[in-house]
C-alpha positions as CSV (number, residue, x, y, z in Angstrom):
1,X,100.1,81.0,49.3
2,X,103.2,80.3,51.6
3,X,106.3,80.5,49.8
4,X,108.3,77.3,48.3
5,X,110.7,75.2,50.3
6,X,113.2,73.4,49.3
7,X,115.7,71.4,51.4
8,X,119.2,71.7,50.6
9,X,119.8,67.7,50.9
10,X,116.9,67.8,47.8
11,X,118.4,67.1,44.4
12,X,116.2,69.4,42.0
13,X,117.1,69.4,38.5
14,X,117.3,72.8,37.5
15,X,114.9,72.3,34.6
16,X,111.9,70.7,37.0
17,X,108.8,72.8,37.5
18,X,108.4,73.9,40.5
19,X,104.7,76.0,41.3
20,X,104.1,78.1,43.9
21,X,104.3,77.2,47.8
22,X,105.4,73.6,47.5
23,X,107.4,72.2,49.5
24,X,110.0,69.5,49.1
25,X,111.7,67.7,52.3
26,X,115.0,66.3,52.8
27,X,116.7,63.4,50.6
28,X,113.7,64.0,47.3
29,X,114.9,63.7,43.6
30,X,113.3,65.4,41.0
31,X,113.7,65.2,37.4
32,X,114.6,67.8,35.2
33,X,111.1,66.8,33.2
34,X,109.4,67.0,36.4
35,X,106.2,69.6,37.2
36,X,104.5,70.3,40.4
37,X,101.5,72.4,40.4
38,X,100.8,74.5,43.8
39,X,101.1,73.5,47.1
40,X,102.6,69.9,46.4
41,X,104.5,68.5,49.1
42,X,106.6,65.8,49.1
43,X,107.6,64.7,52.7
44,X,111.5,63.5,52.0
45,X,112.9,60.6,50.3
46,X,110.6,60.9,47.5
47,X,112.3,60.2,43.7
48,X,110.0,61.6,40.9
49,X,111.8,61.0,38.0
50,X,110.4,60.9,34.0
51,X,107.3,63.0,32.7
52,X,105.8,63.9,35.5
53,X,103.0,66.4,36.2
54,X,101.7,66.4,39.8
55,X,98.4,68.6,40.5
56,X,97.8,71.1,43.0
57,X,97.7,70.2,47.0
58,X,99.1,67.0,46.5
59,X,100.9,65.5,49.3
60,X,103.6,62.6,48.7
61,X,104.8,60.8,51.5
62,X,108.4,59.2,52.4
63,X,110.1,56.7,49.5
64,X,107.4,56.9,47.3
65,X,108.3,56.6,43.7
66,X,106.6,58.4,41.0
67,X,107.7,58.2,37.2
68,X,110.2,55.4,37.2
69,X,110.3,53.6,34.0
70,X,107.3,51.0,33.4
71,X,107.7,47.3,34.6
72,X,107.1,46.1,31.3
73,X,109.7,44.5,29.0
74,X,108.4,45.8,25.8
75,X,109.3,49.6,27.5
76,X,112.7,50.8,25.1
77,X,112.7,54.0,26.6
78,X,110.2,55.8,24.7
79,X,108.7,59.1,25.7
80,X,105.9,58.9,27.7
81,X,103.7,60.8,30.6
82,X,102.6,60.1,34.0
83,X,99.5,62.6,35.0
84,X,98.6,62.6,38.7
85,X,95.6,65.0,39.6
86,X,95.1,67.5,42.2
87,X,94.4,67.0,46.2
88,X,95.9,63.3,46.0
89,X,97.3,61.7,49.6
90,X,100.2,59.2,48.0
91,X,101.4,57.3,51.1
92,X,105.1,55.3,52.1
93,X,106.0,53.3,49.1
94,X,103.4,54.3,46.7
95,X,104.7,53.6,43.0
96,X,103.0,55.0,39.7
97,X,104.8,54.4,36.4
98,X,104.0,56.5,33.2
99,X,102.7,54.7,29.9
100,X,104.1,52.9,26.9
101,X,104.1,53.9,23.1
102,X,101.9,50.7,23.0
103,X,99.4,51.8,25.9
104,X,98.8,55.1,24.3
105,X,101.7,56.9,26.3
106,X,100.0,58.2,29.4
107,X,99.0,57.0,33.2
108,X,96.6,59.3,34.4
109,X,95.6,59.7,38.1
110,X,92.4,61.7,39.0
111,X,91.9,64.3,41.8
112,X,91.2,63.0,45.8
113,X,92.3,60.1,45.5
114,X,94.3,58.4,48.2
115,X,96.9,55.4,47.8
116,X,97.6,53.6,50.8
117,X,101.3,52.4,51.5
118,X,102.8,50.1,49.1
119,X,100.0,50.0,46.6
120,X,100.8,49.9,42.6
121,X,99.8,51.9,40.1
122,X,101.0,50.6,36.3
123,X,101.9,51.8,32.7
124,X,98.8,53.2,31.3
125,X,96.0,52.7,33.4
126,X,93.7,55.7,33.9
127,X,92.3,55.8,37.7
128,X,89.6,58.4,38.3
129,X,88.3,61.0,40.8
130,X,88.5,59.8,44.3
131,X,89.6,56.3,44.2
132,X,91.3,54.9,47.0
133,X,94.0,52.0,47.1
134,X,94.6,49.9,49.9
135,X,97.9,49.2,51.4
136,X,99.5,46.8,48.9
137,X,97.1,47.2,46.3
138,X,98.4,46.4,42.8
139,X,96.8,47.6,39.9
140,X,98.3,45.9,36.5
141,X,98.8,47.6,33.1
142,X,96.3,49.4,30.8
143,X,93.3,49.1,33.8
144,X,90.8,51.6,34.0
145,X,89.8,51.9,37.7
146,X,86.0,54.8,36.9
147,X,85.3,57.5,39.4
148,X,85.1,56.2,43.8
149,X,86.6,52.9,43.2
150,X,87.6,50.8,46.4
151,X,90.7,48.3,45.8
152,X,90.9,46.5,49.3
153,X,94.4,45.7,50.6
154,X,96.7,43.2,49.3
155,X,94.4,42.8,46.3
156,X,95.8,42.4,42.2
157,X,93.6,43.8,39.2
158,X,94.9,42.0,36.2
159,X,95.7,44.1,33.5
160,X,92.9,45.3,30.8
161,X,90.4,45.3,33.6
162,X,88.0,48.0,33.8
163,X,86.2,48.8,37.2
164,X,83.0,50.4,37.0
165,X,81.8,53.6,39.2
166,X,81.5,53.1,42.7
167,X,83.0,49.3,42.7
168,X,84.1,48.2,45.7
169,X,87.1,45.2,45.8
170,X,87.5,43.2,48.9
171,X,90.6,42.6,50.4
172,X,92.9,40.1,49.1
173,X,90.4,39.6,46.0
174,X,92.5,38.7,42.4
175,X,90.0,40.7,40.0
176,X,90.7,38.8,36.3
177,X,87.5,40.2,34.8
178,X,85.6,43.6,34.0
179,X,83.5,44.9,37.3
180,X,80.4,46.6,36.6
181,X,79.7,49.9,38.3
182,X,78.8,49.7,41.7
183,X,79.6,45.9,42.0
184,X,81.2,44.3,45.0
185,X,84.0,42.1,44.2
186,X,85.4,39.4,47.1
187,X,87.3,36.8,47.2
188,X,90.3,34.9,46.4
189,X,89.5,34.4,42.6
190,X,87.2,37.6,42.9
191,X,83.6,36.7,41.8
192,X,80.6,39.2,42.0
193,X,78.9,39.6,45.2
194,X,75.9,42.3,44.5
195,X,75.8,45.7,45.4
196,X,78.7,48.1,47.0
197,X,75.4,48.9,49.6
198,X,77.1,50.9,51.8
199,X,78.6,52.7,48.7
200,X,75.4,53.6,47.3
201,X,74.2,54.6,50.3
202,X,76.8,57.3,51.0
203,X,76.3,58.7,47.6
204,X,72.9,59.4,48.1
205,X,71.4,56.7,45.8
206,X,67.9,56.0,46.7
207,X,65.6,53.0,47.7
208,X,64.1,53.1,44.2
209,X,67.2,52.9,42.4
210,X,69.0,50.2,44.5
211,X,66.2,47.8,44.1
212,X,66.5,48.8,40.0
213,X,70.1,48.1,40.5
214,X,69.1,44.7,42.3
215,X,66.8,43.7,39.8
216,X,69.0,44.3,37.0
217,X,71.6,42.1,38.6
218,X,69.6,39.1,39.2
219,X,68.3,39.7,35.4
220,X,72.6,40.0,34.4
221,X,73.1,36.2,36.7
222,X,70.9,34.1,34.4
223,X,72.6,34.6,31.2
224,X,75.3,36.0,29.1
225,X,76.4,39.6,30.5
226,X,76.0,41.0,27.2
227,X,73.0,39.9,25.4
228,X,71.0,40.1,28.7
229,X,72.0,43.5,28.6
230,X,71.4,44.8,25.5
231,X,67.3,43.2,26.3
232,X,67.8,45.1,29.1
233,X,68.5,48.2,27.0
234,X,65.9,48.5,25.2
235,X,63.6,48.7,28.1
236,X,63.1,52.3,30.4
237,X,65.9,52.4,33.2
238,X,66.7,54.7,35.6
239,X,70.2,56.8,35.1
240,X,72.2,53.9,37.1
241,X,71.0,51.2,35.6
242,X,71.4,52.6,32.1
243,X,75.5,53.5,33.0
244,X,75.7,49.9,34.4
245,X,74.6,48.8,31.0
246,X,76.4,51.0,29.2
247,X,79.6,50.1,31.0
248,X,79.0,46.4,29.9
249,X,78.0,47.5,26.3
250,X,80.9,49.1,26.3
251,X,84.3,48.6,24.5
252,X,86.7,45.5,26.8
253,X,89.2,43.2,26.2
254,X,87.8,41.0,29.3
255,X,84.9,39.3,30.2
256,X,82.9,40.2,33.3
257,X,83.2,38.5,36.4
258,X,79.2,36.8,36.8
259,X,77.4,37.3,40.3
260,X,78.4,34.6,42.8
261,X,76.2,31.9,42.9
């Protein structure tokens, strides 16, 4: 591991963190509650301020800001976390803010995920492994965005949303409902528009389970989400189609967005 770097026009707090081999660039501010794990870089102009704990390898680039109090006018200053994961690409303008006493106190960002330029990351959300945010992608309070998420650019997740595994989010879609795993969202008002195919595809998922998957959404489009699914429950399904149902058996404060007619 190459030794840390750290430019003199950087503003480290004594107190921050700092793990082996990182490397921080010209104009960054770090907090003195601040803690990088190995290899982090952060390009220049990047303010990490707060709670912070960045993972291993990851890179943030120029004016991002990580850590900043939440956007929410309930916030009075309370002590709370932001938890970004190892292996992360956080591009120009990137912003993450930690939790709220109300949220449970935490925002916590998986490993490999990448956030594209200006994209929005709120109080208390927990985004998983290897999700990726388009530029300008907003993501509002207390979301849960599961495991290979795609947010397309310029979109908004309201807050309380939950996005299933492997959900893919078109570009300038408004999501105001749950997503179920592996769903394809599009749209201005987002509605569901079957299977993220190519997804799927690229995970390995074979012919056999997307027509189960395909079946079990036309099934989910002729009635209520929720008791069509717990039918659908009681029935043998394949592993996907049983987390698909789980997700919507599953604890939410929103409805589900219904496949598009």
């Amino acid at each position: 591991m190459a030794e840390t770097r750290i430019h003199p026009s950087a503003v480290v707090d004594p107190a921050a963190k700092i793990g082996a081999g990182c490397e921080i660039g010209p104009f960054c501010v770090l907090g003195p509650e601040v803690s990088l794990g190995r290899g982090v870089v952060l390009k220049s102009h990047v303010v990490v301020a707060g709670e912070t704990a960045i993972g291993d390898e990851t890179i943030v680039f120029p004016f991002a800001s990580l850590g900043e109090v939440p956007q929410d006018l309930k916030f009075r200053g309370e002590r709370t976390r932001l938890e970004i994961g190892a292996r992360n690409r956080i591009r120009e303008y990137v912003t993450m803010n930690p939790g709220t006493e109300g949220g449970g106190g935490v925002t916590r960002i998986g490993d490999d995920g990448l956030f594209m330029a200006g994209s929005h990351v709120a109080h208390d959300c927990r985004i998983g492994d290897r999700v990726i945010l388009v530029n300008n992608a907003s993501v509002a309070g207390h979301c849960v965005l599961e495991d290979d998420v795609i947010v397309g650019g310029l979109s908004g997740v309201h807050q309380w949303v939950r996005i299933g595994r492997g959900a893919m989010i078109g570009a300038v879609t408004m999501v105001t409902a749950d997503v179920i795993p592996f769903g394809l969202v599009q749209g201005p008002r987002g509605h569901l528009d079957g299977l993220n195919l190519v997804g799927l595809k690229r995970r390995g998922a074979s012919r056999e389970d997307i027509h189960a998957l395909r079946d079990m959404l036309a099934q989910l489009g002729r009635g209520s989400f929720r008791d069509t699914a717990r039918h659908l429950a009681e029935a043998e399904n394949g592993p996907m189609v049983r987390e698909v149902l789980d997700f919507i058996l599953g604890p939410s404060d929103r409805s589900f967005l219904a496949p598009h007619p």
